[in-house]
N, C-alpha and C positions, 0 to 999 in steps of 0.2 A: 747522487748515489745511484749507479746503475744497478738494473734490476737483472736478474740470471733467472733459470727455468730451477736452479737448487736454492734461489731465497727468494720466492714469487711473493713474499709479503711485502708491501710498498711502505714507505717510509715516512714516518708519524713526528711533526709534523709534514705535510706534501710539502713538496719544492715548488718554488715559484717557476711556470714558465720561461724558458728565456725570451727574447725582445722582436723577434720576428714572427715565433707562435702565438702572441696576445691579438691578432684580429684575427684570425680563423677561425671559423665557429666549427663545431665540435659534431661527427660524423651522424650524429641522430637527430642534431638542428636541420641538418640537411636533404636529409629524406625524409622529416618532419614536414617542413615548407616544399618540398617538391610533392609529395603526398597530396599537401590543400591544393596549390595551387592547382594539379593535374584534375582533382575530382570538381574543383571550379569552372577547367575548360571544359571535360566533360562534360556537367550540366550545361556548361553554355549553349554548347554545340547540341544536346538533349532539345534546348528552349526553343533555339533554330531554325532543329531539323521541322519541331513540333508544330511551332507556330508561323515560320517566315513561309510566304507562298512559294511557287514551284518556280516561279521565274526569278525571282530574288534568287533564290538557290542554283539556275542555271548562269544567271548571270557572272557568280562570283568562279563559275568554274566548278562546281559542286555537283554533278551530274548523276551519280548514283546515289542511292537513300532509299532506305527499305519503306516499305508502303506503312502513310501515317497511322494506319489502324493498329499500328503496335506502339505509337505513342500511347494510348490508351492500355492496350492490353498486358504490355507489361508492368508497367506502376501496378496496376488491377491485383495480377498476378503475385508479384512483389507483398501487398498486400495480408493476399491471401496466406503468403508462405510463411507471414510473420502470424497472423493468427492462427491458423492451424497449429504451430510450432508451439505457441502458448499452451493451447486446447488441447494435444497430446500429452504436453508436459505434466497440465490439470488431470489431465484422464490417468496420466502412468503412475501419478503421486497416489491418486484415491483409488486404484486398482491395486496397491500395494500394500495399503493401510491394512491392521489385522481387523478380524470379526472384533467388535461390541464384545464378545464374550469369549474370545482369546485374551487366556494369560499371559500373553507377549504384550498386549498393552502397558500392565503393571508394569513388569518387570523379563529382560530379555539377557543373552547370554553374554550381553556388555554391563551387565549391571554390577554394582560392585554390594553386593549383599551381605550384611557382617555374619558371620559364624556364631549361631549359637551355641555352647556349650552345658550337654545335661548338668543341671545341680550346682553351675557358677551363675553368680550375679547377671544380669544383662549387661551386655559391651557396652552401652550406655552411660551406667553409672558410674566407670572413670573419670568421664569428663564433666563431669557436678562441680568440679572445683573449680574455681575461680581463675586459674592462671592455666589450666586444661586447653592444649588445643586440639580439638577433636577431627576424628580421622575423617577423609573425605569417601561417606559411604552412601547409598539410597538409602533413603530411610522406607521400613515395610509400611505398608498399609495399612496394618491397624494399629501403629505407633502413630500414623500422622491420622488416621480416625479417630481413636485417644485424645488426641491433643487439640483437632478441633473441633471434636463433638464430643466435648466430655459429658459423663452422665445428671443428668436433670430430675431431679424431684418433681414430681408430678402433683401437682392439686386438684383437689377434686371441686368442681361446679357448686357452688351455695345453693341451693335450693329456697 
């Protein structure tokens, strides 16, 4: 079933390939394994430049190569760029947190807060019944202080 740019929905079940496209591997396999193997040669030639002395490297024809003190200082570097990036991202989370004593902690302008209305039941007691699916709202804070610190009779000490 050919596909057109006016019915771009493809066709349920897929078609089977025909018999010359079954061993080509598929355009993302292929810069998938050219990806590894390149960051492979990379390090190799990293391990190399790092570790092989100055003549083994003239020898092979290898002539220029920046001075090994950046074998070091970049990994270092690298390092650094990854911690830092953590430690800003920690700093930028808890610089944005509200005060201890901001009411945006509770409750903020994504909250979905039910309405109360003077002189009707609470929105709540709809859904007492048994086959009730209840709306998906935050519950306030002294509905869920209620519920788990209900109030306590107090005794008093025997003397």
């Amino acid at each position: 079933m050919p596909m057109s740019p006016l019915a771009p929905i493809s066709p349920w079940p897929p078609e089977e390939p025909s018999a010359p496209y079954l061993d080509l591997p598929v355009a993302k396999e292929v810069y998938g394994l050219l990806a590894v193997l390149l960051t492979y040669l990379a390090f190799g030639a990293y391990l190399v430049w790092a570790f092989a002395p100055s003549h083994w490297l003239d020898a092979v024809g290898w002539t220029w190569y920046p001075s090994r003190e950046w074998a070091i200082i970049v990994p270092c570097w690298l390092m650094m760029v990854v911690l830092l990036t953590y430690w800003s991202y920690t700093a930028l989370t808890a610089f944005l947190i509200p005060a201890f004593q901001s009411p945006s902690i509770i409750t903020d302008e994504r909250s979905n807060m039910p309405r109360e209305v003077p002189g009707a039941a609470p929105y709540y007691w709809k859904f007492a019944e048994a086959d009730a699916v209840p709306e998906a709202v935050d519950l306030p804070i002294d509905l869920v202080n209620r519920v788990l610190y209900p109030p306590r009779s107090r005794t008093r000490p025997r003397s």
